[in-house]
C-alpha positions in Angstrom: 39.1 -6.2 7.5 37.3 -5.6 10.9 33.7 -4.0 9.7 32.5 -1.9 12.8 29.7 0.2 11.8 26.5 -1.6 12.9 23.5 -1.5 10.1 21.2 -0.6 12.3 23.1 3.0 12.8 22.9 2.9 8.7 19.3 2.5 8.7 18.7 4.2 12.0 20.5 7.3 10.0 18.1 6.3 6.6 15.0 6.4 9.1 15.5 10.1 10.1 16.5 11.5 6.9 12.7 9.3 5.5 11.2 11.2 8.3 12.1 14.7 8.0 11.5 14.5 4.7 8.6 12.2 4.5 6.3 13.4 1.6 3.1 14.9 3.4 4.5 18.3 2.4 5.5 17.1 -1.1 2.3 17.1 -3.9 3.1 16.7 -7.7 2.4 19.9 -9.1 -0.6 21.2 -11.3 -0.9 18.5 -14.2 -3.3 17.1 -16.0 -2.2 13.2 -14.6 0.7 12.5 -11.5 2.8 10.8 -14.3 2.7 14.1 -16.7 5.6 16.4 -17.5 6.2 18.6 -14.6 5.0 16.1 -11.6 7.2 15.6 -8.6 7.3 11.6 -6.9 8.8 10.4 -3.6 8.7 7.1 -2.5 10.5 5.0 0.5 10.9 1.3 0.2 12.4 -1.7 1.6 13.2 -5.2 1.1 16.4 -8.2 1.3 18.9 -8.9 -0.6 22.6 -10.3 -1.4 25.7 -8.9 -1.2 29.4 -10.2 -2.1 28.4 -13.2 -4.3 30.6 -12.7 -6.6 33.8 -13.2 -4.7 35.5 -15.9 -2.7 34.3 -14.6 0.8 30.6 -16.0 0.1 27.5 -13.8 0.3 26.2 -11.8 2.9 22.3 -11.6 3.4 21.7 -8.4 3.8 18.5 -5.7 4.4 18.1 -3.2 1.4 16.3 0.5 1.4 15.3 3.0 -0.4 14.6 6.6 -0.6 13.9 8.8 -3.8 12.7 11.9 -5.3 12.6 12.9 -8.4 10.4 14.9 -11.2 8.8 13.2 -14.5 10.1 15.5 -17.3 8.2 13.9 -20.0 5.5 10.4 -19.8 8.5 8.6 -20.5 11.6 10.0 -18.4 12.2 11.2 -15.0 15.6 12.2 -12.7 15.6 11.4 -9.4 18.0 11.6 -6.5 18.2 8.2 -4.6 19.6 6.6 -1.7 19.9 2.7 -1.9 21.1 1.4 2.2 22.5 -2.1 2.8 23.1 -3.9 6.6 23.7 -6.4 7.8 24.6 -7.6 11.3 28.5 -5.9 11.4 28.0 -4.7 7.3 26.4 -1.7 6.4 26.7 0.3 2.9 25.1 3.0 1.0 25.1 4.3 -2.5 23.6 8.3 -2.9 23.1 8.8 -7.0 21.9 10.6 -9.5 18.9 8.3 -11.6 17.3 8.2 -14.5 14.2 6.5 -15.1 12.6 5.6 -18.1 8.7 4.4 -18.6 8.9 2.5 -22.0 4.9 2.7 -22.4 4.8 5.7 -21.1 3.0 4.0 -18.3 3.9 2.5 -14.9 7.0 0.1 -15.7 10.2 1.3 -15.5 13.8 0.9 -16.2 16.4 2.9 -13.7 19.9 3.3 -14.0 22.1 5.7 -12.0 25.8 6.7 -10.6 26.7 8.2 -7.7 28.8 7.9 -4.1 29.2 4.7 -2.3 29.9 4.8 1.3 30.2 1.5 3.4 31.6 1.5 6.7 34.7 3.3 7.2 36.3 2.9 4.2 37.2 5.3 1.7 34.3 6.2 -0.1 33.7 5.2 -3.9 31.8 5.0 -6.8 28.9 3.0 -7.7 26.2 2.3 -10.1 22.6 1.1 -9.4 20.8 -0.4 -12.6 16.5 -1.8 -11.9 13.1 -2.3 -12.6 10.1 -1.5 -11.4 6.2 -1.1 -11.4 3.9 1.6 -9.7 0.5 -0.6 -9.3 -1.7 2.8 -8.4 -3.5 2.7 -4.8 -5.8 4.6 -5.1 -8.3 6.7 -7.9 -6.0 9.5 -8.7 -2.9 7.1 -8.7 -1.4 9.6 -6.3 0.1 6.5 -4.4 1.4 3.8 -5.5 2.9 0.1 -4.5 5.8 -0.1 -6.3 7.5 -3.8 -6.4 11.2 -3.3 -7.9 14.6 -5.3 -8.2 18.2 -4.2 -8.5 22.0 -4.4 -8.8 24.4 -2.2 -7.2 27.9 -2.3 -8.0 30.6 -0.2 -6.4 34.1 0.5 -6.1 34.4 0.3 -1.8 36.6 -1.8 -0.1 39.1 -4.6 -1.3 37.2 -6.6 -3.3 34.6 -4.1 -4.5 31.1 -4.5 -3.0 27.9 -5.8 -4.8 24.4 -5.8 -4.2 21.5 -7.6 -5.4 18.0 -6.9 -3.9 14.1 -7.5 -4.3 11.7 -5.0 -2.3 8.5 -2.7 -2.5 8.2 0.5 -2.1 5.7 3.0 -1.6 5.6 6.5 -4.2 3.6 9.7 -3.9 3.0 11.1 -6.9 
């Protein structure tokens, strides 16, 4: 199947969405900590990854990022909204979902999993699942912003055979 939309359009389209809604307006709200009930988090990220290993076609190096926001509802559970972006040179993908993420300690390591709409070139669009891991190492005093290293799988339901995504990145969140 000829693959025609570029991954730099993808990611070109991920860049402008980041920047209109880049988190200087976005502050968590009045807490006694950023990871309290009630706080708001963005956070933007980046990193490389695999996709299609698990077919006969090979794999596809691919680049991988990220865009989230979300609220912490308790210490150990937040929702977010996420975008997850894939490209490479003629391959480009994208997975929009609904996430849940939960802090086991309470602290900054967390599990994700989520569901949502997969989208990669001009196919039909599907359905796919992210599942991942992460820690927010805090940046500064108030652990307002954070480095966040994470890994992940992405499975969907687009094209024939079904796309699959494995990635390592970092990210950085505003709590």
């Amino acid at each position: 199947m000829v693959r025609t939309i570029k991954a730099k359009r993808l990611f070109a389209l991920a860049a402008a969405v980041a920047s209109i809604a880049a988190p200087s307006g976005i502050r968590a709200q009045e807490a006694d900590s950023p990871d309290s009930e009630g706080g708001l988090f963005a956070g933007i990220g980046l990193g490389m990854g695999v996709m299609d290993c698990f077919n006969s076609y090979g794999c596809y190096k691919v680049l991988a990022g990220n865009l989230r926001f979300g609220s912490r509802l308790s210490p150990n559970v937040a929702i977010a909204v996420g975008v997850e972006a894939f490209g490479a040179e003629d391959v480009g993908a994208a997975l929009v979902s609904a996430q849940v993420l939960y802090y086991p300690t309470g602290g900054d390591m967390f599990v994700l999993a989520g569901a949502g709409a997969a989208f990669a070139n001009q196919n039909s669009p599907g359905v796919g699942l992210t599942l991942g891991i992460g820690y927010d190492i805090p940046l500064n005093k108030g652990a307002t912003v954070a480095l966040t290293p994470y890994a992940g799988v992405v499975l969907t339901t687009v094209d024939d055979p079904d796309w699959q995504f494995m990635y390592l990145g970092v990210s950085i969140t505003w709590k």
